[in-house]
C-alpha positions, 0 to 999 in steps of 0.5 A: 093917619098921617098929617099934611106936610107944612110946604112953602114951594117957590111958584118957579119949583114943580113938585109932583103931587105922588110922593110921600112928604111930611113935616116943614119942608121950603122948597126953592125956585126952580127944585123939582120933587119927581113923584115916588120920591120922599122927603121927610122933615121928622125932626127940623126942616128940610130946605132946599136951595134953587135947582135941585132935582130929587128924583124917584125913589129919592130919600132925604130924611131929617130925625136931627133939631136942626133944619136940614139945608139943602145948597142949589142945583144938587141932584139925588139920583134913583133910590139915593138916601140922605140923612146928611146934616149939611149940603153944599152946592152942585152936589150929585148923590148917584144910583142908591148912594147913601150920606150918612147920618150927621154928615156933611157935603161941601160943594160939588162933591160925588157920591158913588153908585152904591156908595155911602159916606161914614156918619158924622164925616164932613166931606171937603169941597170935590170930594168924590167916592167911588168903588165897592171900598168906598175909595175917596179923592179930590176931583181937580178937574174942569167941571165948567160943562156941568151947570149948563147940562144940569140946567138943561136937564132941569129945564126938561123936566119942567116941560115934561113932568106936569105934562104926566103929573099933578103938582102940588102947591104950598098950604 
């Protein structure tokens, strides 16, 4: 039998209760946990920052000693790993993207549906990867839209989610 997770949620943060969590895990204001994701504190704790969306099927994993800090308003899309050391700030992990092990995100990086970064890689601030190669560059553009549709998005999600639901709470 399994143990119960150690949680300490924000009363702003709204995680489902049918997902799979265990070990030490803080999850800060406003991050939502969506049911069937899992997110698992084997070694050092997983901490989330404020704005964070981990959708279904999402996987963030930590083996390591060290806590796993996790930035604000990162997403992790449907069926995306991270087993990263590190996460920056306004990050997006696409559809069964995969940051390896011991790898660390600066802010507004972009992992690529399918794709996966190396282990042990620290990736600069922008850094996008995309293609079946893998391929990698510095996005320079204007991402000023971004955080209002990411807010947006998560301000959907409080008002939709408890309505279908339960939520947990911290033990």
């Amino acid at each position: 039998m399994m143990s119960r997770p150690n949680l300490k949620i924000s009363p702003r943060a709204l995680v489902c209760q049918d997902n799979e969590l265990r070990g030490e895990i803080y999850v800060g204001a406003g991050t939502v946990l969506h049911p069937q994701c899992k997110v698992w504190a084997t070694g050092g704790a997983i901490i989330f920052g404020s704005g964070n969306i981990v959708e279904e099927n999402a996987v963030i994993i930590n083996r390591g000693p060290e806590a796993l800090i996790i930035g604000d308003n990162n997403v992790f899309e449907v069926g995306s790993v991270m087993e990263g050391m590190k996460m920056g700030n306004r990050n997006t992990l696409e559809v069964k993207s995969h940051v390896k092990v011991g790898t660390w995100l600066g802010d507004e990086c972009v992992i690529g549906t399918v794709c996966s970064t190396n282990e042990n890689e620290i990736l600069p601030d922008r850094t996008v990867i995309y293609g079946s190669k893998n391929d990698r560059r510095i996005f320079s553009g204007n991402r000023t839209n971004q955080l209002s549709v990411h807010q947006r998005h998560l301000d959907y999600l409080m008002q939709i989610l408890p309505k279908f639901n339960h939520a947990r709470s911290s033990n």
